[in-house]
MARBA-3410 file (N, C-alpha, C, O; in Angstrom, 1 decimal):
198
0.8,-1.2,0.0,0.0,0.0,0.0,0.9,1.3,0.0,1.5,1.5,1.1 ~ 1.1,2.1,-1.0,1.5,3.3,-1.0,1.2,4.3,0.0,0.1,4.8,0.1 ~ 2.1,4.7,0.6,2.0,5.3,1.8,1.7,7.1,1.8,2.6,7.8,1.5 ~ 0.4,7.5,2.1,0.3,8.8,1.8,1.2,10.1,2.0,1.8,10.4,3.1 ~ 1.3,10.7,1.0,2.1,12.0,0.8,1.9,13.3,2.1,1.2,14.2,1.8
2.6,13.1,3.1,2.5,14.8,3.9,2.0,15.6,3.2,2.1,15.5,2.0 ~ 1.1,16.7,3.9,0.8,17.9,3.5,0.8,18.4,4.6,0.9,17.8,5.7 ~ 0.7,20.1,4.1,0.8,21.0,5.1,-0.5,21.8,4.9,-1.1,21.6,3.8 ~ -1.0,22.7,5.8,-2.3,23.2,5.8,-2.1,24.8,6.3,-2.1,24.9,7.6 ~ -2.1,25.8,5.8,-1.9,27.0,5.9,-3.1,27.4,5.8,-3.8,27.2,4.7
-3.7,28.1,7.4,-4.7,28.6,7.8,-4.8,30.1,7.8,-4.7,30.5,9.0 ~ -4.8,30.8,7.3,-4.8,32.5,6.9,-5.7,32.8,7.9,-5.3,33.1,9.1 ~ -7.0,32.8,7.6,-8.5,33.1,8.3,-9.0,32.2,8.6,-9.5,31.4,7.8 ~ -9.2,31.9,10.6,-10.2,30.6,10.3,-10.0,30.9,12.4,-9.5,32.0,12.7 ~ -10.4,30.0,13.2,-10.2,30.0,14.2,-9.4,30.2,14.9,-9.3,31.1,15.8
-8.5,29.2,14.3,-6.7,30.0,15.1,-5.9,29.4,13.8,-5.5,28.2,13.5 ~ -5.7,31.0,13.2,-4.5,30.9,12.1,-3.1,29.8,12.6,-2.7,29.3,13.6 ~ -2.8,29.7,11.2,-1.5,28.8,11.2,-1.4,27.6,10.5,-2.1,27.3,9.6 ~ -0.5,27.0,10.9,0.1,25.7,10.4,-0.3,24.4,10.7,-0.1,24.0,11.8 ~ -0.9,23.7,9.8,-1.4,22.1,10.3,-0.6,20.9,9.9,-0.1,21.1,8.8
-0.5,20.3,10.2,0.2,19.0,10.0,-0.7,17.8,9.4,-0.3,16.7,9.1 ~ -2.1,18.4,9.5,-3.3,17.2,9.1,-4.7,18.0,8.5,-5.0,19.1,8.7 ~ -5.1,17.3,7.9,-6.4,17.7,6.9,-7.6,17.8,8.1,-8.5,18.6,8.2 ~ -7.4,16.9,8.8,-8.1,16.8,10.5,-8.3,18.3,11.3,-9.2,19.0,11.8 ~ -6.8,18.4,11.2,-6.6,19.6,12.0,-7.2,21.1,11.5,-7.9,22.0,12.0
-6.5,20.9,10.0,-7.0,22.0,10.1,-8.6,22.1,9.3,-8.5,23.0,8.5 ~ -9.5,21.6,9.2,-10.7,21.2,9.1,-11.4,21.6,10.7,-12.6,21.9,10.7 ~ -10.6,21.7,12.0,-11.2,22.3,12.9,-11.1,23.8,13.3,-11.7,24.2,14.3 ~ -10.2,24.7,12.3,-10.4,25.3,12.4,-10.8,26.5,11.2,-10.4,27.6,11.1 ~ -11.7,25.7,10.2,-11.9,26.5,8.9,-13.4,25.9,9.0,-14.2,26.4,8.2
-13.9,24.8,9.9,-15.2,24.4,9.7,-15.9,25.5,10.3,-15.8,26.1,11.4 ~ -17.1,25.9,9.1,-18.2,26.9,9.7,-17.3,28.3,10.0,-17.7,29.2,10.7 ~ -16.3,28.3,9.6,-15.8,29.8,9.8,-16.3,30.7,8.7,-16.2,30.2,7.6 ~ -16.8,31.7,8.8,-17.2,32.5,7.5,-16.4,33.1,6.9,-15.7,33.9,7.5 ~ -16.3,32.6,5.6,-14.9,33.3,4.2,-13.7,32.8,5.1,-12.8,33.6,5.3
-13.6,31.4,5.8,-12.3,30.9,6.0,-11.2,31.1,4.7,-11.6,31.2,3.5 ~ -10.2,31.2,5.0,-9.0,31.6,4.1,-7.9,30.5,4.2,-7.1,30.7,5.1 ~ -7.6,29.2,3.4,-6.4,28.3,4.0,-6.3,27.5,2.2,-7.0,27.7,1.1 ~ -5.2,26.7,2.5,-4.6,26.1,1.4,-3.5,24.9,1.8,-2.7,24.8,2.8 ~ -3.7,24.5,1.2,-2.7,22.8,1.5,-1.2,23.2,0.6,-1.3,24.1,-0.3
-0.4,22.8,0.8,1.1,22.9,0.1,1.7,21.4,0.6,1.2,20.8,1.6 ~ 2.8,20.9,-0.2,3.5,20.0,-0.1,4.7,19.8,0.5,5.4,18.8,0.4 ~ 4.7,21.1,1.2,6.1,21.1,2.0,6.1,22.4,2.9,5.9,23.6,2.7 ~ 6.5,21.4,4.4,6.9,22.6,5.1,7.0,23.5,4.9,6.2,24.3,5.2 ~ 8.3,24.0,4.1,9.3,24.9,3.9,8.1,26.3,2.9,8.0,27.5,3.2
7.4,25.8,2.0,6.2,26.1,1.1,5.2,26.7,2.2,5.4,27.9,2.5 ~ 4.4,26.1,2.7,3.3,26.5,3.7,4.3,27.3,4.6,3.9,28.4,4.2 ~ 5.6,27.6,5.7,5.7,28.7,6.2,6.0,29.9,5.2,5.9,31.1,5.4 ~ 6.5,29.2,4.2,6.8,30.7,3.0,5.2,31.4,2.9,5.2,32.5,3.5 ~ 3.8,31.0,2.3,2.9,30.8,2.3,1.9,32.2,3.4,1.5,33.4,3.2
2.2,31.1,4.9,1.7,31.8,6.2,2.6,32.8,6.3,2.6,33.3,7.4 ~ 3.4,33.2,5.6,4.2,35.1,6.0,3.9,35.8,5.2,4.5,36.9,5.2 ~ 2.8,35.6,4.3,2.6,36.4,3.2,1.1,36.2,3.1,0.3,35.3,3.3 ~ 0.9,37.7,2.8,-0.8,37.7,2.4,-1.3,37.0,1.8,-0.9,36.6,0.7 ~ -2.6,36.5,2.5,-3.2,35.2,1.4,-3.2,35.9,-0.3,-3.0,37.1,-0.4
-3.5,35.3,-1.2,-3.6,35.4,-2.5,-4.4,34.1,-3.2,-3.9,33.0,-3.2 ~ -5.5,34.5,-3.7,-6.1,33.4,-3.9,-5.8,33.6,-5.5,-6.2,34.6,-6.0 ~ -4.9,32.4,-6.3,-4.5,32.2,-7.7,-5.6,30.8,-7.9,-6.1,30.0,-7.1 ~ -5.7,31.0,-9.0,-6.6,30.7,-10.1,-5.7,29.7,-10.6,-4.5,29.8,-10.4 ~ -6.2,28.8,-11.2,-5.0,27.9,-12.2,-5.4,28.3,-14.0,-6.6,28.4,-14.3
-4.6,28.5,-14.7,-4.7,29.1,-16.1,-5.5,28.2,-16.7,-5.6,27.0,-16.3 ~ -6.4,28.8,-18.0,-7.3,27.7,-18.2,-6.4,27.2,-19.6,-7.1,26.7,-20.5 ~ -5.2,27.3,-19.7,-4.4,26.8,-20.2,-3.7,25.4,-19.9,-3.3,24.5,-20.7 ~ -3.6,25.6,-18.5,-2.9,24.3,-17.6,-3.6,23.6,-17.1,-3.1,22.5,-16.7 ~ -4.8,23.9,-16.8,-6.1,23.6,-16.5,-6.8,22.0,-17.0,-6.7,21.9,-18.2
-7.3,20.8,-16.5,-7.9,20.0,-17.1,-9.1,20.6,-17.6,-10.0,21.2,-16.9 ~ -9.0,20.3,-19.0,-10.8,20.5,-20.0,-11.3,19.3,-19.0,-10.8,18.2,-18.7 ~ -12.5,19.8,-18.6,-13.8,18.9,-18.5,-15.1,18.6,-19.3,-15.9,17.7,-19.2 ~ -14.9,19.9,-20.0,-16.3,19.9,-21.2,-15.4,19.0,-22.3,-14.2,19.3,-22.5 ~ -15.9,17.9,-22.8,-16.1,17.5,-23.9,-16.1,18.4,-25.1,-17.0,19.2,-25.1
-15.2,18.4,-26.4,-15.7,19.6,-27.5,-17.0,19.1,-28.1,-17.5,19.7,-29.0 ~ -17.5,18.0,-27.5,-18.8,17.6,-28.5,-19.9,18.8,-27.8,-20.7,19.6,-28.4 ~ -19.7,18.6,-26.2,-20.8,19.6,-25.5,-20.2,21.4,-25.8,-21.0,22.3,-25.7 ~ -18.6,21.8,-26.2,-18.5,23.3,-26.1,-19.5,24.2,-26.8,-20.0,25.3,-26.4 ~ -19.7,23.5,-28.0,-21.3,23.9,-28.8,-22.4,24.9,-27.5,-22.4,26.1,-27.2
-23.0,23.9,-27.2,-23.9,24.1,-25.9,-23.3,24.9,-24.7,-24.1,25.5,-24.1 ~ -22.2,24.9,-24.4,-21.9,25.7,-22.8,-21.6,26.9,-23.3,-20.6,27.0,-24.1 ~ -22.3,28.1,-22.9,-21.3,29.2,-23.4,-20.1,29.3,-22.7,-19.9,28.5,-21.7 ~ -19.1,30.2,-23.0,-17.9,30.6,-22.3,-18.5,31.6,-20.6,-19.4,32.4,-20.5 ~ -17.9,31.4,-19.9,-18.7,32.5,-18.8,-19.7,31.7,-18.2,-20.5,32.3,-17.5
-19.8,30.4,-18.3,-20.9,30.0,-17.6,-20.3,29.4,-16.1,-19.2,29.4,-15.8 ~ -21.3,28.9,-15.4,-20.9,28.2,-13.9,-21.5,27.3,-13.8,-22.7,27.1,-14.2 ~ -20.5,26.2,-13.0,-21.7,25.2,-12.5,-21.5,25.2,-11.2,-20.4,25.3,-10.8 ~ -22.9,25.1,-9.9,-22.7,25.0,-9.1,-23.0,23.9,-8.7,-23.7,23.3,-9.5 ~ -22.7,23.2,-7.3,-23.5,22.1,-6.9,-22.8,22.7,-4.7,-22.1,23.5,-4.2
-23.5,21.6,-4.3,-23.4,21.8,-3.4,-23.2,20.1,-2.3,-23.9,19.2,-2.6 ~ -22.5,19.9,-1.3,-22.8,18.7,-0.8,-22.6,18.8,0.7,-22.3,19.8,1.3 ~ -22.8,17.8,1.0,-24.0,17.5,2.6,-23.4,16.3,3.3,-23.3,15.2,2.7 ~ -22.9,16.4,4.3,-22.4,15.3,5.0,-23.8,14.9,6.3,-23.6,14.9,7.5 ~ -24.7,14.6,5.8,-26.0,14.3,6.8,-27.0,15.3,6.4,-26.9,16.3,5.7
-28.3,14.9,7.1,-29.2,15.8,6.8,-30.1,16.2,7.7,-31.2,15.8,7.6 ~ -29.7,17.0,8.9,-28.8,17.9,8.5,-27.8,17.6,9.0,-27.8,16.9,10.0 ~ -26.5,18.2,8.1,-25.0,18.1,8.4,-24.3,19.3,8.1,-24.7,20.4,8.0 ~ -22.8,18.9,7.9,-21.7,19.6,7.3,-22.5,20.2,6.0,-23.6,19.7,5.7 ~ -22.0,21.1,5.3,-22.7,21.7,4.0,-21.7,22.8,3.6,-21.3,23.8,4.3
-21.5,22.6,2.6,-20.7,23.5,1.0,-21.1,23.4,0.1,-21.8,22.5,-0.3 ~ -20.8,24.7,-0.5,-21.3,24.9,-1.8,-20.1,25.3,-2.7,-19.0,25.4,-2.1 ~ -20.3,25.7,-4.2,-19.1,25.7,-4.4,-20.0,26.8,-6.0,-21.2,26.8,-6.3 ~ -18.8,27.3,-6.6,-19.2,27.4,-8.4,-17.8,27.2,-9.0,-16.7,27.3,-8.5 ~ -18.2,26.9,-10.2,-16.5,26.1,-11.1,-16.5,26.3,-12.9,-17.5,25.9,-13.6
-15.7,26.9,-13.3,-15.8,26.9,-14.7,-15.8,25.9,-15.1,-14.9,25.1,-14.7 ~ -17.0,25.5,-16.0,-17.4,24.3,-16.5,-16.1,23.6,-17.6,-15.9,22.4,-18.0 ~ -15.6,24.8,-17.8,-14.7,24.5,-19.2,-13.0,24.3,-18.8,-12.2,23.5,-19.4 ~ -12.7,24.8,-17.8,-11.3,24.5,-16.7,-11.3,23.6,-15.5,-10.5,22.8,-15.1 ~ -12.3,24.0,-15.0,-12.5,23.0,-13.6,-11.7,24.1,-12.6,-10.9,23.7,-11.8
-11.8,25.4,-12.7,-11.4,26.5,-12.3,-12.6,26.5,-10.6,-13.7,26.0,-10.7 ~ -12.3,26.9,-9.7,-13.3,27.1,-8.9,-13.2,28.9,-8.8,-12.3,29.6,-8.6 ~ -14.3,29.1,-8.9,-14.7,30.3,-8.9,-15.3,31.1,-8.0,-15.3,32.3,-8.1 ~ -15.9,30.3,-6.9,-16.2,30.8,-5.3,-16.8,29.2,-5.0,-17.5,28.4,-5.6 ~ -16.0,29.5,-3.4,-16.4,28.6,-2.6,-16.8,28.8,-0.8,-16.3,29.5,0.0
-17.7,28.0,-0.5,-18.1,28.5,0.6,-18.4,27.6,1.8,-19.1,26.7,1.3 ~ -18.2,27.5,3.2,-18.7,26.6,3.7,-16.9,25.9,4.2,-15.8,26.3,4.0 ~ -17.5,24.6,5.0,-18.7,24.1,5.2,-19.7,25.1,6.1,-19.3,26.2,6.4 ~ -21.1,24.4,6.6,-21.9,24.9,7.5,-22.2,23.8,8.0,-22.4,22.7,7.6 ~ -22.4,24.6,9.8,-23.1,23.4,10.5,-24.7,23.5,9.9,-25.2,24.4,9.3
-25.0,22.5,10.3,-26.7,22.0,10.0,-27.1,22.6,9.0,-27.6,23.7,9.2 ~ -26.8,22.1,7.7,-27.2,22.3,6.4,-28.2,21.3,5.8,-28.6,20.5,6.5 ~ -28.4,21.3,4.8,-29.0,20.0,3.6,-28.7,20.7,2.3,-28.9,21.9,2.2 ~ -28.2,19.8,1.5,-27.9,19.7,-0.2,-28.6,20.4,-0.5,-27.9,21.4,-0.8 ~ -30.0,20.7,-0.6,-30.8,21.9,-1.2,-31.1,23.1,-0.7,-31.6,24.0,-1.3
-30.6,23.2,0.6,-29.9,25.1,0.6,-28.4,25.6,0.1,-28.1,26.7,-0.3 ~ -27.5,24.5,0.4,-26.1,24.4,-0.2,-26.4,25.1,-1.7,-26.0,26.2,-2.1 ~ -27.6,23.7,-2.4,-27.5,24.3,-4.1,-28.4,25.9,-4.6,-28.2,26.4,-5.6 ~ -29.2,26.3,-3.5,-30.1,26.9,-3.5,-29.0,28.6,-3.7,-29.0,29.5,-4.6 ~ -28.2,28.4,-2.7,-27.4,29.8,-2.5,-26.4,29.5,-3.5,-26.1,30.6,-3.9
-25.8,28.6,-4.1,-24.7,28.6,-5.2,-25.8,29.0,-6.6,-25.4,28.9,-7.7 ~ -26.8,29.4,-6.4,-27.3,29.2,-7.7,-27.3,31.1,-7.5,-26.8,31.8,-8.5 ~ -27.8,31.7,-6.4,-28.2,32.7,-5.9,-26.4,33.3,-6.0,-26.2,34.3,-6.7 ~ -25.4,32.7,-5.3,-24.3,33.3,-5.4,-23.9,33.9,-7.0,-23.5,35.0,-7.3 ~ -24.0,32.8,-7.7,-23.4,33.0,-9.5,-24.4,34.2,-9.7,-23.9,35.2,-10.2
-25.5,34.1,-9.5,-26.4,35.2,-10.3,-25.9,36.5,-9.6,-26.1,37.5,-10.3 ~ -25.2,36.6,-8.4,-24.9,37.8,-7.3,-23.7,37.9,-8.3,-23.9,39.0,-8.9 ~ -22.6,37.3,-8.8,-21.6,37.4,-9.2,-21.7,38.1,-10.7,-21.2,39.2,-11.1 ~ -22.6,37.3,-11.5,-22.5,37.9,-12.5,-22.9,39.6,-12.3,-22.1,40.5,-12.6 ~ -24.3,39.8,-11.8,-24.2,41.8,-11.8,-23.4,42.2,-10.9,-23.1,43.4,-11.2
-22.6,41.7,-9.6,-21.6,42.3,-9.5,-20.6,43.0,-10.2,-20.6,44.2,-10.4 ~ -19.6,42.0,-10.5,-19.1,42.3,-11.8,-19.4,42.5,-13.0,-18.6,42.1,-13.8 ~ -20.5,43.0,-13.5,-21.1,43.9,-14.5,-21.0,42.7,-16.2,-20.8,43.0,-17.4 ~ -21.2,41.4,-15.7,-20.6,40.5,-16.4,-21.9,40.2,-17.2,-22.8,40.4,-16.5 ~ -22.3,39.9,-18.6,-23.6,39.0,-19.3,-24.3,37.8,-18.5,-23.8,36.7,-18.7
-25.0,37.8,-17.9,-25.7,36.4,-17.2,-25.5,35.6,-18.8,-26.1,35.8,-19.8 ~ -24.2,34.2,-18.3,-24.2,33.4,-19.0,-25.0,32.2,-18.4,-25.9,32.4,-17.6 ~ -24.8,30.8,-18.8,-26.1,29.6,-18.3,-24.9,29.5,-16.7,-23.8,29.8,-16.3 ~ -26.1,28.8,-16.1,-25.5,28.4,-14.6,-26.7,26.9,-14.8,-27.9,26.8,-14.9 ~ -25.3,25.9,-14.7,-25.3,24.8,-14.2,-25.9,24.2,-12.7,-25.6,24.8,-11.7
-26.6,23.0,-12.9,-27.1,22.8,-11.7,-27.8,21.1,-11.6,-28.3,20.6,-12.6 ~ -27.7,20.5,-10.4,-28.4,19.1,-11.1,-29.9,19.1,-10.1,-30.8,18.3,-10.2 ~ -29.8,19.9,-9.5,-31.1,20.4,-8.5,-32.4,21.3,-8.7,-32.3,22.5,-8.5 ~ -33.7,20.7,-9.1,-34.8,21.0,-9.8,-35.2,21.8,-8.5,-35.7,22.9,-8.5 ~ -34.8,21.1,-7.3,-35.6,21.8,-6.1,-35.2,23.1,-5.2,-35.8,23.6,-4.2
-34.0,23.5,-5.7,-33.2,24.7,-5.9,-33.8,25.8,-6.8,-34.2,26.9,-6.5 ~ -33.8,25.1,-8.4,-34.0,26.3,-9.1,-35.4,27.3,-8.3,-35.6,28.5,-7.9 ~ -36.5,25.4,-8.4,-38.3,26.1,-7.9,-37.9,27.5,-6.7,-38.4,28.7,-6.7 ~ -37.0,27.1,-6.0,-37.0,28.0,-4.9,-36.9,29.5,-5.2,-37.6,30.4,-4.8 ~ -35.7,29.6,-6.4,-34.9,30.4,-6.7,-36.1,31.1,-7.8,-36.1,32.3,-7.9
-37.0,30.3,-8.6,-38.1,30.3,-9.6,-38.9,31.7,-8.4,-39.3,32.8,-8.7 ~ -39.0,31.2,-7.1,-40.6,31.5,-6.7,-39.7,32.7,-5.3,-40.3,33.0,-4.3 ~ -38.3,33.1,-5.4,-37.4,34.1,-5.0,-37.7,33.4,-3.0,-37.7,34.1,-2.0 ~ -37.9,32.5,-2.9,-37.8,31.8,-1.6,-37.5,30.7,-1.1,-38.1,29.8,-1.5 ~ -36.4,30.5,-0.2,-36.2,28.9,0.1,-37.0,28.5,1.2,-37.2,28.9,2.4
-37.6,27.1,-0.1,-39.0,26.7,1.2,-38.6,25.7,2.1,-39.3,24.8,2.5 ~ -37.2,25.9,2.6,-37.2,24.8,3.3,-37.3,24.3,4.7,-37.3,25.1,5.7 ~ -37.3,23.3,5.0,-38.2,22.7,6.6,-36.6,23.0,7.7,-36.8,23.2,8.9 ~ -35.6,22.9,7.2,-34.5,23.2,8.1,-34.9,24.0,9.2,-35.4,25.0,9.0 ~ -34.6,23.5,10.8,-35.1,23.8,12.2,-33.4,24.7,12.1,-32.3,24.2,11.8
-33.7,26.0,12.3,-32.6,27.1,12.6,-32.5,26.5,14.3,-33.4,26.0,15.0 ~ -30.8,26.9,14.3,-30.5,27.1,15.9,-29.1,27.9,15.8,-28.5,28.4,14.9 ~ -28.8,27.7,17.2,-27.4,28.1,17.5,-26.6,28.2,16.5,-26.1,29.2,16.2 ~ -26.3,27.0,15.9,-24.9,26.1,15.0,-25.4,26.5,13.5,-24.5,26.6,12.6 ~ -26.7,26.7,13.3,-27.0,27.1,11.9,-27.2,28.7,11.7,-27.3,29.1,10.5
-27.3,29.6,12.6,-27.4,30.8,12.6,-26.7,31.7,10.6,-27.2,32.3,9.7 ~ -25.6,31.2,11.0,-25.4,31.6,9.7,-25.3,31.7,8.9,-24.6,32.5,8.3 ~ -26.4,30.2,8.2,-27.2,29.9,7.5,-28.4,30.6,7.0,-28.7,31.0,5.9 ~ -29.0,30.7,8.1,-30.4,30.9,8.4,-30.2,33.2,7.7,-31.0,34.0,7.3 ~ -28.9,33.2,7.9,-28.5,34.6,7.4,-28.2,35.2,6.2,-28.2,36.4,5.8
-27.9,33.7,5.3,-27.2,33.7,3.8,-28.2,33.5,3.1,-28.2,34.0,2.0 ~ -29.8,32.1,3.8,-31.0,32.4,2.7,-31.6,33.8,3.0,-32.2,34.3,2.1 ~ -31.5,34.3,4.2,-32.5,35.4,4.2,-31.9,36.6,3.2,-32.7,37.2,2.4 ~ -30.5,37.0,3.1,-30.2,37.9,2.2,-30.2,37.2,1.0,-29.8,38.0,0.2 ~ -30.4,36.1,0.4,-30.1,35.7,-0.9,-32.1,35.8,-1.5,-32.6,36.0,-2.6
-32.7,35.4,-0.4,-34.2,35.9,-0.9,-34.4,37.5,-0.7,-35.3,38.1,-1.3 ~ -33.8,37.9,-0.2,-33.8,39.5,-0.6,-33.3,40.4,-2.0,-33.8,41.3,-2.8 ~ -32.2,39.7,-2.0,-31.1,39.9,-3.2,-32.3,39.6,-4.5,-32.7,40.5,-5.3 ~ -32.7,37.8,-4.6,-33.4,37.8,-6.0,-34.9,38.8,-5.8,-35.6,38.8,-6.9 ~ -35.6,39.8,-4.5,-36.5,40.6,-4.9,-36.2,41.3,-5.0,-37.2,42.0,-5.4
-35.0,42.2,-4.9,-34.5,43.5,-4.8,-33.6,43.6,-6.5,-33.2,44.7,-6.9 ~ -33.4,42.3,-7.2,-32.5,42.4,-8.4,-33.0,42.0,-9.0,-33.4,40.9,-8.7 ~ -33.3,42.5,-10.4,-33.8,42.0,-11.9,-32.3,41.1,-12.3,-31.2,41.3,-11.8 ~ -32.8,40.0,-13.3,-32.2,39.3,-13.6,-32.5,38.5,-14.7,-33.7,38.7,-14.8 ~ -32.0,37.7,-15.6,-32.6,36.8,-16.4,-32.6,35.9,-15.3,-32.0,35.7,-14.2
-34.1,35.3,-16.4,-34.1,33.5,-15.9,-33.0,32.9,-15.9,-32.5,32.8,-17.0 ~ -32.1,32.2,-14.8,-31.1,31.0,-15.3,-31.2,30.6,-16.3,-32.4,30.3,-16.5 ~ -30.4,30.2,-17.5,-30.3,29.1,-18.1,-29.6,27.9,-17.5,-28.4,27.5,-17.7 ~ -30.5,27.3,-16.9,-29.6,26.6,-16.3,-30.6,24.7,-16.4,-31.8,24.3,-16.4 ~ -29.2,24.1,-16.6,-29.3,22.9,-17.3,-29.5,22.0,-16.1,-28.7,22.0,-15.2
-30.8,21.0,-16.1,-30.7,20.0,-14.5,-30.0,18.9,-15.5,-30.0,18.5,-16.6 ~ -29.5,18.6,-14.3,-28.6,16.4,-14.5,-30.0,15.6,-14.5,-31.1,15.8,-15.2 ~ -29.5,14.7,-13.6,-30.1,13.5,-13.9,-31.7,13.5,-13.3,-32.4,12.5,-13.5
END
């Protein structure tokens, strides 16, 4: 059995900044932190170079980049589009969300985890984030990806209907749908073009 490769875990923003020695560790203190800031490197020497310098969140070129679109599907995706998805370690559980150039495998914003979440508020705000992103930056609403019908309805009817019991540990949750149903009554937008999976 090939024996796993060290890594190192540089914590910018998160509970208590610094250096991890495990994926464990530092997962305790980036969990549920809001806009945690951290990155994995392959070597000590990397991760303290890393932690002495302002974070910098680099992009990987969509040059060097693995294609994930098929040229049979580039037809169909425009350039500029997102896919989001979101996942759930229980229900409720752990919860992230994420958006990714469909065409690089680029990640484009990521968020999370949250305590006491479910997959369809995860997908509900990644769908709500991309549409926040495009008029932010003054960008064409291109299609936004998604394999969740029960997200868009939400996002369709500017409300997430969901049964999720708020408390303590979900608080800031319970803060990201309320301004994201604010955001789709307060902003014109196109409809998503957005494509369900399976």
């Amino acid at each position: 059995m090939t024996k796993k490769k060290q890594k190192y875990y540089v914590v910018w923003e998160g509970n208590t900044p610094g250096i991890y020695h495990s994926w464990e560790a530092c997962l305790l203190q980036v969990k549920a932190y809001p806009n945690a800031k951290y990155k994995a490197y392959e070597s000590l020497a990397q991760a303290e170079e890393a932690y002495n310098a302002p974070y910098k969140f680099v992009a990987k070129t969509e040059s060097k980049s693995k294609e994930i679109i098929s040229k049979d599907w580039r037809e169909y995706v425009p350039k500029g589009s997102i896919t989001v998805d979101a996942a759930c370690s229980g229900n409720p559980g752990d919860m992230e969300y994420r958006g990714v150039d469909p065409y690089s495998g680029t990640e484009i914003f990521h968020q999370g985890p949250f305590k006491s979440g479910t997959n369809n508020v995860g997908e509900f705000l990644a769908i709500v984030h991309a549409l926040a992103l495009f008029k932010r930056n003054n960008m064409p609403q291109a299609a936004i990806f998604t394999d969740s019908k029960t997200a868009m309805s939400w996002v369709k009817r500017k409300v997430a209907n969901t049964k999720l019991e708020f408390n303590a540990k979900n608080h800031a949750l319970q803060i990201l749908i309320h301004r994201a149903e604010i955001w789709l009554k307060e902003n014109s937008y196109k409809k998503p073009n957005t494509k369900m999976g399976n």
